[in-house]
PLY file of the C-alpha trace (Angstrom):
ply
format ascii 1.0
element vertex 144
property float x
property float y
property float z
element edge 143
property int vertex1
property int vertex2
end_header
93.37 100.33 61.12
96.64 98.96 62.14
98.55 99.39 65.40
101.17 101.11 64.06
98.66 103.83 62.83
97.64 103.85 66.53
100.67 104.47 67.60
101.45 107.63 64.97
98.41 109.28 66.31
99.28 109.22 69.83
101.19 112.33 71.48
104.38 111.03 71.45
105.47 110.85 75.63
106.98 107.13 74.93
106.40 104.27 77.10
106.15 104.97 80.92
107.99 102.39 82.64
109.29 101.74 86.06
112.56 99.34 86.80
111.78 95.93 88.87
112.02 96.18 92.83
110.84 100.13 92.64
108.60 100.42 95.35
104.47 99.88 94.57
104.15 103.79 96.36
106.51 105.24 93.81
104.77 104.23 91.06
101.61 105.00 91.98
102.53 108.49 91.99
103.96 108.14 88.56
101.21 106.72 87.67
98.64 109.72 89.64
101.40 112.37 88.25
101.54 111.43 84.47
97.21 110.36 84.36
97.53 107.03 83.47
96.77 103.66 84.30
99.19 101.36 84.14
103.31 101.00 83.67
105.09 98.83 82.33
108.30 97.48 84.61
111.15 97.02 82.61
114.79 96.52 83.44
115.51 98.93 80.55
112.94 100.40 78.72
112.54 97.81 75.99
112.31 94.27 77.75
109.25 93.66 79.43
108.84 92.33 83.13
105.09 92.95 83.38
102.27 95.65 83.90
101.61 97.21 87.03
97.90 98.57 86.66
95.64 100.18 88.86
93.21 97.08 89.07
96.71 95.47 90.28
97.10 97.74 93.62
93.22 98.15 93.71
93.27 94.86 94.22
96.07 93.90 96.71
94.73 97.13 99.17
91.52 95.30 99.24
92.95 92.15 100.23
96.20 93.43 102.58
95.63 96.98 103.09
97.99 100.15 102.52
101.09 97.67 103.70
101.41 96.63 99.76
102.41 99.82 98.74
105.51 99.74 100.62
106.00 96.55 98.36
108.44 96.50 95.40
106.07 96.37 92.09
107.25 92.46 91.10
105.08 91.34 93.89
101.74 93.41 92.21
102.25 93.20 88.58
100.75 91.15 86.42
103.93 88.97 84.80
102.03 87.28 81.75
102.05 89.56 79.82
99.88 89.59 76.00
101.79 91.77 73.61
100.83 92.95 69.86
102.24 94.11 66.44
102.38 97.02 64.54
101.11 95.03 61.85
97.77 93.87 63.89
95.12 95.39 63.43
92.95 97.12 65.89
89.51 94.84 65.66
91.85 91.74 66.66
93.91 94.41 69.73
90.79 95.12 70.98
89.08 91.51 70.74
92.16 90.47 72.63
91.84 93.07 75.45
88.21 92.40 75.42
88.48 88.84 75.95
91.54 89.02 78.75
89.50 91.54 80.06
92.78 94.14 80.36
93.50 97.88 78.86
96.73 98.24 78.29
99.28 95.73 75.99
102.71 96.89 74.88
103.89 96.55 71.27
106.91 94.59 70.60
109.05 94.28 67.02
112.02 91.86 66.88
111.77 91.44 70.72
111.73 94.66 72.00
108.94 96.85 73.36
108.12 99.88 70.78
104.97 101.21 72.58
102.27 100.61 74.74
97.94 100.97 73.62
95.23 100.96 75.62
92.15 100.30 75.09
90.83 104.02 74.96
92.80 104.49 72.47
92.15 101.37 70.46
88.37 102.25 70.72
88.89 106.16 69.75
90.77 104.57 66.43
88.11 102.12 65.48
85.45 105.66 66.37
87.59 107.53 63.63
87.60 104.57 61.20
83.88 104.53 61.68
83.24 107.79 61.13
85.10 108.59 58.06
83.46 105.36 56.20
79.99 107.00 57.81
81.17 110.17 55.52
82.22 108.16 52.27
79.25 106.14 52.26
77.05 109.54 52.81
79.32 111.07 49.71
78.33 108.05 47.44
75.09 108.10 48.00
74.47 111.87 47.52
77.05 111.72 44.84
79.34 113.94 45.94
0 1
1 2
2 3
3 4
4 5
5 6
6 7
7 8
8 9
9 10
10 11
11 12
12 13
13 14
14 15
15 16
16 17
17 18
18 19
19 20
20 21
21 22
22 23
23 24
24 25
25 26
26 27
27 28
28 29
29 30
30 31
31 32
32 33
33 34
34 35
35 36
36 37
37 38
38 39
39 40
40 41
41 42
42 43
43 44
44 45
45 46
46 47
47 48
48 49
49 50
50 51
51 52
52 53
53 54
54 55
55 56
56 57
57 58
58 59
59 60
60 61
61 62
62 63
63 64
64 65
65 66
66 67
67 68
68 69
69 70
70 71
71 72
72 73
73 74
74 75
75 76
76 77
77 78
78 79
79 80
80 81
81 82
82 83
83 84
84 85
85 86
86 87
87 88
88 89
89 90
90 91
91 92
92 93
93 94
94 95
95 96
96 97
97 98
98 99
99 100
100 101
101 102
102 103
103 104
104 105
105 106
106 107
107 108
108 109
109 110
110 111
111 112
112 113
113 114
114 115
115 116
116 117
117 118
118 119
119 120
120 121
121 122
122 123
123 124
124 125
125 126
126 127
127 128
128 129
129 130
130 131
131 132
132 133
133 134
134 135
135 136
136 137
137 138
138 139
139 140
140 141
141 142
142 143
């Protein structure tokens, strides 16, 4: 399965981002509001400035305390950023994200950031793949 397929089977809510300097409390709550785990700071939607997840400000209130949320999110987020294809397929996404040990990586064409897939729903693709070869290896067997 490729990413792009990923991406078609995903409700369609877009990317959430936040702009740099928004403060680490606001987007927390964005991030509380909408359910999700991570977003993505951007100056404008498409270029990326890095991820602010929740490891990210799990992290700093373990070291500082509830002072980092009055932060602005450049000083949390992770800047380095590993970005995919919607030609890649999901077996390499999710070796990547396995091995970097992080869940969420944006997907960028021709420089500009088209979506965002974490690994839930990298995994629930690859379940879905599984499955239906499960069901045409079960139909060629009992010849149907």
């Amino acid at each position: 399965m490729l990413v792009q397929q990923i991406l078609r089977s995903k409700a369609d809510d877009g990317v959430v981002t936040v702009a740099p300097g928004t403060g680490v409390r606001a987007a927390v709550e964005v991030m509380a509001a909408r359910r999700i785990g991570a977003v993505v700071v951007s100056p404008d939607g498409k270029r990326i400035a890095g991820i602010l997840s929740e490891r990210d400000v799990v992290r700093e209130l373990g070291r500082r305390g509830t002072g980092c949320l009055d932060e602005p999110v450049d000083r949390l987020m992770t800047a380095t950023i590993s970005t995919c294809q919607c030609g890649d397929t999901a077996d390499a996404v999710l070796g990547r994200m396995t091995e970097g040990r992080f869940r969420h990586m944006p997907v960028v064409e021709e420089g500009q950031m088209v979506g965002l897939i974490s690994i839930g729903d990298v995994v629930k693709a690859r379940l879905m793949e599984l499955s239906m070869e499960k069901d045409a290896l079960e139909g060629m067997i009992k010849g149907f």
